[in-house]
C-alpha positions as CSV (number, residue, x, y, z in Angstrom):
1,X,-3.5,-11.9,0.0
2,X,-3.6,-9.9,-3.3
3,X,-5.6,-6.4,-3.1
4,X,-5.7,-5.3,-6.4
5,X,-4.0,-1.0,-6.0
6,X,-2.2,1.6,-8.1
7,X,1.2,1.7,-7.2
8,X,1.2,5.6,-6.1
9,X,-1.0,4.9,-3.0
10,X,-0.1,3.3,0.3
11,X,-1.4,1.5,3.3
12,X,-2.7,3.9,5.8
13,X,-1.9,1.5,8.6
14,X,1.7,1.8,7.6
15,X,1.5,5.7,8.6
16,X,-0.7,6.0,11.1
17,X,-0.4,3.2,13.6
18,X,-3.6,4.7,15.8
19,X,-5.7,4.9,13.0
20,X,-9.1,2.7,13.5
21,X,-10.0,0.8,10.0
22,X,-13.0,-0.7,9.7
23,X,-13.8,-2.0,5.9
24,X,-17.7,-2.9,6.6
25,X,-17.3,-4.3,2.7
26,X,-14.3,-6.5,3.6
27,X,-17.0,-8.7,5.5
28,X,-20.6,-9.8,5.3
29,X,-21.7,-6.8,7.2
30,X,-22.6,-4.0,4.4
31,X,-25.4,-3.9,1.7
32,X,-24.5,-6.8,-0.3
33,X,-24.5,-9.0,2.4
34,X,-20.9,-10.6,1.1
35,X,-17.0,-9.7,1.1
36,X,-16.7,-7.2,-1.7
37,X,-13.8,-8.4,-4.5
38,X,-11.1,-6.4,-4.3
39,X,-11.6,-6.2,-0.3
40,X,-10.3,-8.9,1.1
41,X,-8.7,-7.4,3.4
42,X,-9.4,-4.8,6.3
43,X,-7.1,-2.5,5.4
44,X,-7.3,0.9,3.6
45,X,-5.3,2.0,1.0
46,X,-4.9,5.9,-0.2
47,X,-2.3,8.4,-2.0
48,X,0.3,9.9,0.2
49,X,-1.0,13.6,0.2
50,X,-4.2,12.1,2.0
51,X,-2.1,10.4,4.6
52,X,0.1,13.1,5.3
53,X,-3.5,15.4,5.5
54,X,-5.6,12.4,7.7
55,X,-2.2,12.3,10.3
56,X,-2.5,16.0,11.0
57,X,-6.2,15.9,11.7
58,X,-5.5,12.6,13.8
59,X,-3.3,14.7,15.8
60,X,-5.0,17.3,16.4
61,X,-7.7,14.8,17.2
62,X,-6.1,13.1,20.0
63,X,-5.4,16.4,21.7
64,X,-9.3,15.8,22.2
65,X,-9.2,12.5,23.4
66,X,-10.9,11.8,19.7
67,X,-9.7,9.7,16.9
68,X,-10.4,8.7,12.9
69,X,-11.5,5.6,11.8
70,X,-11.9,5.0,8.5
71,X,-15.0,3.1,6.7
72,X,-14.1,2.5,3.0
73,X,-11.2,3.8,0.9
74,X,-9.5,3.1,-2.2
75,X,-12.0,1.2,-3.9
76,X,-10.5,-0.6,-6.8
77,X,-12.2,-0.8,-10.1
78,X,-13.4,-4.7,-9.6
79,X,-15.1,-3.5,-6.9
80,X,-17.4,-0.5,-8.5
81,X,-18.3,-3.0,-11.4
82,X,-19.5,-5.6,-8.5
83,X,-21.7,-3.2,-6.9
84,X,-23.5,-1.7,-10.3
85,X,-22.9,-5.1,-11.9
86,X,-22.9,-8.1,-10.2
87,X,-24.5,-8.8,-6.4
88,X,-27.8,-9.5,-6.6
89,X,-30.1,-7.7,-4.6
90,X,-32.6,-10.5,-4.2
91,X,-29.7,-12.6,-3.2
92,X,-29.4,-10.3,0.2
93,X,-30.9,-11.8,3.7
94,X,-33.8,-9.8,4.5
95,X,-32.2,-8.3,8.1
96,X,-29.3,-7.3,6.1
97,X,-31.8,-5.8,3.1
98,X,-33.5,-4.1,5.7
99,X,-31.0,-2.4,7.6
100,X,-28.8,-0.7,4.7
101,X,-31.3,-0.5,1.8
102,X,-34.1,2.1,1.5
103,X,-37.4,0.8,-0.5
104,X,-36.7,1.0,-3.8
105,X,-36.2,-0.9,-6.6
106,X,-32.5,-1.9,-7.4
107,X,-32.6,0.2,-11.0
108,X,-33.9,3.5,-8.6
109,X,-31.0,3.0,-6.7
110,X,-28.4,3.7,-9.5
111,X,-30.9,6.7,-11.1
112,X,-30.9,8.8,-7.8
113,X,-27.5,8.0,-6.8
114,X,-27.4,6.1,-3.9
115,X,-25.3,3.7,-5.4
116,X,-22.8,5.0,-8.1
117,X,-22.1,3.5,-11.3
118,X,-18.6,5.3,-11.1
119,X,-16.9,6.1,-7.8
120,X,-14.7,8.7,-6.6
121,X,-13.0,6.4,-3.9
122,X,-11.0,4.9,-7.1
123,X,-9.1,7.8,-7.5
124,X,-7.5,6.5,-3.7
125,X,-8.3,10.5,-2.0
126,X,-11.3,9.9,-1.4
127,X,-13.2,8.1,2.2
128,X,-15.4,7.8,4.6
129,X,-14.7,8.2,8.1
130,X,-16.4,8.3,11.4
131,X,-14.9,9.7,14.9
132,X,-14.4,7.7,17.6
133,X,-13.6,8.4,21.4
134,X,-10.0,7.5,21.6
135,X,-10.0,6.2,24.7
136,X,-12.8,3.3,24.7
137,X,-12.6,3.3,21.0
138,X,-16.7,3.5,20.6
139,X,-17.7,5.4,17.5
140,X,-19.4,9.4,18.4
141,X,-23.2,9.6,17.3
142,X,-22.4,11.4,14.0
């Protein structure tokens, strides 16, 4: 399958083989209640500087018993114009609405920054990450 990336940035998986990914927006289970375009995939792409920087800390890590897993990624620039553009907030189930949205109106979203109109993770440095217990692979209470 196709995911849509600049050709300076590489799979993460391909570099760190104990990395966790979880792409929430590579499923139903994230805000928009729907696979995201341009995430088809679970996997997370990002430049090679970021690797090289993510597989020391993952070392260091796992001296702890501890471990990264990454959330989101390199977010490609069909994706940004899907969240600001396209999905429908009214079009969400309500367990799903309820659970990632706070209550306010779509437009207040965008105004206060919850959601961007432009996004840093398409520059491919930037993510968001969680720590996990390396052992049973259950996420820490961040």
């Amino acid at each position: 399958m196709y995911i849509e990336k600049p050709l300076d940035i590489q799979s993460v998986a391909d570099h760190i083989i104990d990395i966790e990914i979880d792409m929430p927006y590579a499923s139903s289970n994230n805000f928009t209640s729907a696979v995201v375009p341009g995430y088809e995939a679970n996997k997370a792409f990002l430049t090679t500087a970021t690797i090289d920087k993510l597989q020391l800390i993952q070392t260091e890590l796992k001296s702890k018993d501890l471990g990264l897993k990454i959330l989101d990624a390199y977010r490609p620039d069909r994706s940004v114009k899907y969240f600001s553009n396209d999905w429908k907030i009214a079009d969400t189930d309500l367990k799903t609405k309820n659970r990632f949205f706070p209550k306010l109106k779509k437009s207040d979203l965008f105004e206060i920054g919850y959601i961007a109109t432009k996004s840093s993770h398409s520059g491919a440095s930037t993510l968001d990450l969680t720590l996990i217990d390396f052992i049973s692979k259950i996420d820490l209470d961040m």
